[in-house]
Residue, then its C-alpha position, 0 to 999 in steps of 0.5 A: x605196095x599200092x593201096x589198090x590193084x586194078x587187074x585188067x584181063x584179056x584182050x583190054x591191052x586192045x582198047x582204042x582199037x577192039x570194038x570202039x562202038x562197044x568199048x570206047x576209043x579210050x586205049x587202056x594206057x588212057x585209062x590207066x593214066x586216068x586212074x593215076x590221077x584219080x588215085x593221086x586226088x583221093x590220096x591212095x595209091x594204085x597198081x594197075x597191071x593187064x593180061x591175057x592169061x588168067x594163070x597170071x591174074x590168079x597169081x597177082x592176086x594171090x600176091x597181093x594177099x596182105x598187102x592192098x586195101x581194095x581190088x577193082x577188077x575188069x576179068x573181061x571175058x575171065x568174068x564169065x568162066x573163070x573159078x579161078x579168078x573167083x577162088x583167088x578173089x575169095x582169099x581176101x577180105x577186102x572190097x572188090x569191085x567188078x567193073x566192065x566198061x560196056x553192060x554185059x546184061x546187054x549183050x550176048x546171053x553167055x556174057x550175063x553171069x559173072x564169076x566175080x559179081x557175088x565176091x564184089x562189093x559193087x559192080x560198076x557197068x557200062x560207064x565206059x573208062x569213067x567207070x574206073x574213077x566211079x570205081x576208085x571214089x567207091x572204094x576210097x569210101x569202102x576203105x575209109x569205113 
């Protein structure tokens, strides 16, 4: 198994196209391709998987229970409602790291709590794509520790 998973929730398989004045032009198979080659530069490993059904999330990450170092996590919309995804993220004792590619504080109000943001050791937002390689530098620093 990889050192790190990257979950990607609902409606990120749509980068590229969805909402590119918020969310880039990047697609996720970009980001994903950027984050293959980042992990490969800091010598780790990654898994990089996406959803729309957070019954599936909550099952990668109870999966990975014992098997990964670290999890950087974009929950989308899962961010703001899902127990679930929080419950299953509290089974491991690893760093997380929650990563949105716009700022939800900027955005509308019910997109300002985070389900996943007090479990995180970091929270990386509105960098775009880029803030999936802040993301993976952050955690081979956490994990390296």
């Amino acid at each position: 198994m990889a050192d790190i998973l990257i979950l990607n929730g609902p409606n990120l398989n749509m980068l590229g196209v969805r909402e590119p004045e918020i969310y880039g032009s990047e697609s996720l198979e970009d980001i994903k391709s950027r984050c293959t080659k980042k992990a490969q530069s800091l010598a780790m490993t990654i898994e990089f998987k996406q959803s729309n059904h957070e019954g599936e999330l909550v099952e990668w990450i109870q999966k990975a229970l014992g098997h990964i170092k670290g999890i950087i996590i974009n929950a989308a919309a899962y961010t703001h409602t899902s127990v679930a995804i929080h419950d299953a993220l509290k089974l491991h004792n690893i760093p997380i790291i929650e990563v949105h590619l716009s700022d939800p504080m900027t955005r509308e109000e019910f997109r300002h709590f985070s389900y996943i943001e007090p479990l995180a050791a970091h929270v990386i937002k509105g960098r775009g794509a880029s803030g999936y390689s802040e993301a993976l530098e952050i955690m081979k620093n956490e994990i390296s520790q």
